[in-house]
N, C-alpha and C positions, 0 to 999 in steps of 0.2 A: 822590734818589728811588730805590727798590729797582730792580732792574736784572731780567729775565729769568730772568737764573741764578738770584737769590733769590728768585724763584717756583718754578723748578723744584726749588730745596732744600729750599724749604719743601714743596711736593708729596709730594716720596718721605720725608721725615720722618713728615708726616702718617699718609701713607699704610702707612707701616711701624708706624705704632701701630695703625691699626685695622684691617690685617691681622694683626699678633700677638693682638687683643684678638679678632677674628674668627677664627682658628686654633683658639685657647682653645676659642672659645662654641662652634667647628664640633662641638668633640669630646661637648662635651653634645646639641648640634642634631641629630648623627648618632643617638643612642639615639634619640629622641624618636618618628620612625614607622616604624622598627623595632618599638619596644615595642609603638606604636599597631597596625601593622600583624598583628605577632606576638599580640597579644591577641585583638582586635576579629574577625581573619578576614576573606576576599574583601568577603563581603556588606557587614558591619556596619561598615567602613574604606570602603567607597564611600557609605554612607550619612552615612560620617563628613566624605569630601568633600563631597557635597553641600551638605549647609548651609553649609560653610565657603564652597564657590563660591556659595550663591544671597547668605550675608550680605555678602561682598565684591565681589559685584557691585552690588550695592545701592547699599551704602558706596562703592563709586568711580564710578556714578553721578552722583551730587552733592558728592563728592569735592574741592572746592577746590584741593585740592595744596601747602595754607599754608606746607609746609615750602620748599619752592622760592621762595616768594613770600618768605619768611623771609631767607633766604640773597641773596635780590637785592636786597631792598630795606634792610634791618638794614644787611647787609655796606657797599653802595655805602654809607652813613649815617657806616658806621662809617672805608671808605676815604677820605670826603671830611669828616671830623673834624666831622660834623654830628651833638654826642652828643644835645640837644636832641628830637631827632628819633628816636634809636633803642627809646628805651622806649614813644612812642607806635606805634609800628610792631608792638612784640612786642605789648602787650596788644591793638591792632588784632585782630593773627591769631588771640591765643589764645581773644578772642570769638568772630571769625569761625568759628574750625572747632569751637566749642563746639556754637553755635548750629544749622552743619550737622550736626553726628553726634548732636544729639538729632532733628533732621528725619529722618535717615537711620535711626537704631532705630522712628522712627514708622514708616518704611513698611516697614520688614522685618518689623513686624508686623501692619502694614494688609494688605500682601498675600502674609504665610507661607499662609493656606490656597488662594490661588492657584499660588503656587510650589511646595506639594505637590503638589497636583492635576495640575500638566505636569510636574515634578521630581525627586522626593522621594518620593513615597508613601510615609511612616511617621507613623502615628498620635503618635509625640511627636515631627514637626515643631517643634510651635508652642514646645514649652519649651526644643529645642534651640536653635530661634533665638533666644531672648529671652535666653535664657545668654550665648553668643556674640556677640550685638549689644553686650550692654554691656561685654564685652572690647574691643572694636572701636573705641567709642566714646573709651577713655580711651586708648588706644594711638595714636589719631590725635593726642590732644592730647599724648604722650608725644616723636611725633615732629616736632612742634611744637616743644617743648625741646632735640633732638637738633639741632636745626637750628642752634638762639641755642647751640649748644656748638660747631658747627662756624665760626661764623662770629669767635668769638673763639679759633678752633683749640685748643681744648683737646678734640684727639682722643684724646689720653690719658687723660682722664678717661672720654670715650666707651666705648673700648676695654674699660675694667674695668667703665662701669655694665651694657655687653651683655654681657658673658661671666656676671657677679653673675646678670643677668637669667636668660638663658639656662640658667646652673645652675637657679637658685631651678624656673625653670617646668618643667623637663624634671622634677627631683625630685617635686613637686608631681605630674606626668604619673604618673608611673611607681607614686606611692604609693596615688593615687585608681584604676589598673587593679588593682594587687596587693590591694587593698581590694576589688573585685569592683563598681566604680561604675560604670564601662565611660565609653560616649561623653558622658554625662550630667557623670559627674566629669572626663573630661578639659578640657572648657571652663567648668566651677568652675573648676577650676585656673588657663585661662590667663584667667581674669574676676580672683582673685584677685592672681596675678605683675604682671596690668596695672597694678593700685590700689596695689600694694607698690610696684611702679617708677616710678608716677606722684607718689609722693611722695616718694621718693628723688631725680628728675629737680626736680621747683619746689624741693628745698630745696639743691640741686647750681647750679638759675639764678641763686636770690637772693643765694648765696654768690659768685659769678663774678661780674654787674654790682654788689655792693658793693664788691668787691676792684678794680673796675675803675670805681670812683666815681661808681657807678648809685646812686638810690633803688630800689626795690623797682617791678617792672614796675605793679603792682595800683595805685599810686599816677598813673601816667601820664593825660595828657588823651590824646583819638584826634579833637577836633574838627578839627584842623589838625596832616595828615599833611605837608605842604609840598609833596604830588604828587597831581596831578590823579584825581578820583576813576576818569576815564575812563581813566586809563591803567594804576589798579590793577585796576581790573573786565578789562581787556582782556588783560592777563597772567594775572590768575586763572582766569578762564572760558577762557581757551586754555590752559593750563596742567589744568584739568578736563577739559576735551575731549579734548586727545592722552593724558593722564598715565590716563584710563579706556578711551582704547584702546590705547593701548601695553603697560597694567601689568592691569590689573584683567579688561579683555577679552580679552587673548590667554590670560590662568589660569586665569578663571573658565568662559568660552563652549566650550569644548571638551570639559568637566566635564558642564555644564548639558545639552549636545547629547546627550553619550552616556549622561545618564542621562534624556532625553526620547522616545530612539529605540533604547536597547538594555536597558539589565539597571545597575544596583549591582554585581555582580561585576566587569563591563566597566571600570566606573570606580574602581573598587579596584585592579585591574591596571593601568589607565591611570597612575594617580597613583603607583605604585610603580615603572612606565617611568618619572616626573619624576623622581627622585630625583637626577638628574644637573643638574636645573636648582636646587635647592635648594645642592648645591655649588658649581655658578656660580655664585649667587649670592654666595656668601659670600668667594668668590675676586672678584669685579668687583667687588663693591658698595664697599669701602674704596676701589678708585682713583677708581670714580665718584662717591662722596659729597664724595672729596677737591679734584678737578678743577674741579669747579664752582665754589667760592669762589674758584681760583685766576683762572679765565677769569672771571670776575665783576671781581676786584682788575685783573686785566691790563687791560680796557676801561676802568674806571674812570683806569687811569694814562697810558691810551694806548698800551702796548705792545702793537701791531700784531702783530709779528712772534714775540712767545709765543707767538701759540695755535698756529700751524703745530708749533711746539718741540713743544708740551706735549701734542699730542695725538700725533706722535710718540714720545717719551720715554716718557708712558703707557701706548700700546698695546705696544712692546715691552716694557718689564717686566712688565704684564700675561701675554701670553702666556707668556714662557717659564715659568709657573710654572702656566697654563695650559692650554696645549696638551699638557705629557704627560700633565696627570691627565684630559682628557678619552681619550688613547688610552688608557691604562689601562681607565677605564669601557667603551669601546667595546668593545677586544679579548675585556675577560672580564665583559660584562655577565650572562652565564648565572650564572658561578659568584656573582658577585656579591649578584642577585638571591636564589639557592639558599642563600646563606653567611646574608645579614642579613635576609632576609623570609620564609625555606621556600620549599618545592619548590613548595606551592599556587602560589604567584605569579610563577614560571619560565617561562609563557606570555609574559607582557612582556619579555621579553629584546629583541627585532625592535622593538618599541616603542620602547625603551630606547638601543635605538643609534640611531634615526633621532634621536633627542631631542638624543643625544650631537654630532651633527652637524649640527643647527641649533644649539646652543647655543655651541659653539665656533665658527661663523661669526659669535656677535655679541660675542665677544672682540675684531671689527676695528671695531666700528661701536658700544661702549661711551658714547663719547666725544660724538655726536651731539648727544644732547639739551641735555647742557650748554652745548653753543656755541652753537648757535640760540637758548636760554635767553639767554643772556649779549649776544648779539647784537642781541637782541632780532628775529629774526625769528621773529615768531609766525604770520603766515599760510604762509610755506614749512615750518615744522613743521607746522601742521593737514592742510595737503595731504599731505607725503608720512606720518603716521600715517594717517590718510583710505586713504588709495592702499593701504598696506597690511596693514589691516587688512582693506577691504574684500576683498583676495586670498587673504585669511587667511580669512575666513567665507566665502566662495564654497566651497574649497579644504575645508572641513569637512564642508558639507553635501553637495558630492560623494561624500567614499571614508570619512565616519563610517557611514553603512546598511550599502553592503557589505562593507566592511574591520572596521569597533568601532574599536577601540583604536587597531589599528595605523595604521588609518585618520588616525586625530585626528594619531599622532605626526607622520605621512608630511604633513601637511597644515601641522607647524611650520614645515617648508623652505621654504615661500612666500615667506612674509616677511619671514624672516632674509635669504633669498637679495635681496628687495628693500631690504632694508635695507641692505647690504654695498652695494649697485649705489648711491644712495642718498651715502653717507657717502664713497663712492671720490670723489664730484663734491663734496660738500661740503669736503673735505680739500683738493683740489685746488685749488677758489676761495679758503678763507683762505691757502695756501701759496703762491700767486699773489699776493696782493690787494695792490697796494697805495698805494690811495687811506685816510686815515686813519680810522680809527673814525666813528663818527656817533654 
């Protein structure tokens, strides 16, 4: 049986592929709102957030989270040599989250003229969103595939299909502004990269479970998954619920606020303060995608005394690659701003470092979600996402009237700082624990 150590190899292998394949794509990701930013202007780059927050809210609303449900159930299928089992599993979800993300463009367009009305105010609303929905739509199933690619670890492959991607959409971006399309062609663009990379991705699947003695997923029965329908309902619907306040509510409701109670400019400068969570992202997101099959594999073998290891091991090579690019950001956010978006958008500096400091506090609490996932504690994850989020929306609608912007950033520290309190007690119990897995 694999031992610990050959989880933790396979971990930093992984994860060093889709950090080099994410380094790649960063250097495309970095032009991308720049360009947007540098074209568009204050106004018409806040109005370009907006729709993007009202459709992602939407969209993680009823959000599933199939790719999670992917990885837990696929993976365990595949850890417990039940092949039988794995392809009814993949087309399970790929219905599944088909079926939602055509509910989900239903209401993004059932109720775009109510979302203008408190939001948005621009008369092509409705077309922005219709553009943009169907980007959404095939990207969720995209990430659906990324998932059956993580779980038979070919992060290598990964690695090259997002950078490809990555390129392909930012060129796409850049050609439709020089073209003089503005916000209209930007999301042709990422409607277009989606449907290029959604068949790039099934023809990447079918080629992996043939090579690994699959038929083709489309072929698979789903009447008999071998696991209780209540107990996929209960990891998906919780897995919806935290994964839309964790991800979709903390991006989108701070957006939503400051363009319900201040100006489009506000949140054009708000969203150019992010700019430091979009490089977190691309710095976490490889150990995090990586770690989860790994805590998945380890419950299934019974190695106990991994996950203490591995969330260890994680958070320190995380950080130190980490923490100086967020000082960086911090110390010279003014020039930085003034260097890649103009002097227009140099107000957000204040912004920008409060961001820079919530976001480097969840460099220690990365790790969470995957182990409660793996653990399966689903009602201690609702509660403390629940907790705080809640302290997170309290926290906006105080200092966003009087503050704007800076408001919204000062309001990210809430619940980073709860989050961090949080994960300090979670770490503590599995590096203690030890009565066996359940």
């Amino acid at each position: 049986m694999p031992t610990s150590g050959d989880l933790t190899k396979n971990l930093l292998k992984n994860a060093s592929w889709l950090f080099s394949g994410t380094m790649a794509a960063s250097l495309f990701a970095l032009a991308e709102p720049v360009l947007i930013a540098r074209f568009l202007g204050v106004e018409q780059f806040g109005l370009f957030a907006l729709i993007i927050a009202y459709v992602g809210m939407v969209n993680g609303l009823i959000d599933l989270k199939s790719p999670e449900a992917v990885i837990r159930y696929v993976g365990q299928c595949r850890e417990l040599g039940e092949k039988d089992r794995i392809l009814s599993f993949i087309k399970f979800f790929y219905l599944l989250d088909f079926i939602v993300g055509v509910a989900a463009l239903g209401i993004c367009l059932l109720l775009a003229g109510v979302a203008n009305e408190l939001f948005i105010h621009s008369e092509n609303a409705f077309r922005f969103i219709l553009i943009y929905s169907l980007s959404v739509l095939v990207s969720s199933l995209n990430k659906n595939s990324e998932a059956i690619l993580r779980v038979f670890d070919k992060f290598k492959t990964i690695a090259f299909i997002r950078t490809s991607r990555t390129g392909i959409r930012v060129a796409l971006v850049a050609g439709s502004l020089f073209a003089g399309f503005g916000i209209e062609g930007i999301f042709v663009s990422y409607t277009v990269a989606a449907f290029v990379f959604f068949s790039i991705l099934q023809i990447t699947v079918f080629r992996i479970l043939r090579k690994s003695g699959f038929k083709r997923w489309t072929t698979a029965k789903t009447g008999d998954l071998g696991v209780g329908a209540k107990e996929i309902r209960s990891f998906v619907f919780t897995s919806t619920f935290t994964g839309f306040l964790n991800n979709t509510f903390n991006r989108q409701v701070p957006v939503l606020i400051l363009g319900h109670f201040t100006s489009k400019e506000a949140v054009g400068l708000y969203k150019v303060a992010t700019m430091f969570s979009g490089v977190r992202a691309k710095l976490r997101e490889p150990m995090q995608e990586t770690v989860y099959p790994v805590f998945v594999a380890a419950r299934s073998r019974g190695l106990q005394e991994t996950f203490g290891e591995i969330v260890s091991y994680s958070t320190k090579n995380l950080l130190k690659v980490f923490l100086p690019i967020g000082l960086i950001f911090f110390l010279f956010a003014n020039k930085i701003i003034v260097i890649f978006f103009g002097s227009e958008y140099e107000p957000a500096t204040l912004a920008m470092q409060l961001i820079v400091i919530s976001e480097i506090l969840s460099g220690f609490y990365f790790w969470i979600d995957s182990v409660e996932l793996a653990l399966n504690r689903l009602k201690q994850r609702v509660i403390r996402v629940a907790v705080s989020s809640t302290a997170y929306l309290t926290a906006l609608f105080m200092l966003v009237q009087p503050y704007s912007y800076n408001g919204a950033a000062a309001s990210s520290l809430v619940p980073s700082t709860l989050m961090l309190v949080f994960s300090l007690l979670m770490f503590n119990e599995i590096r203690n624990k030890t009565k066996p897995l359940e």
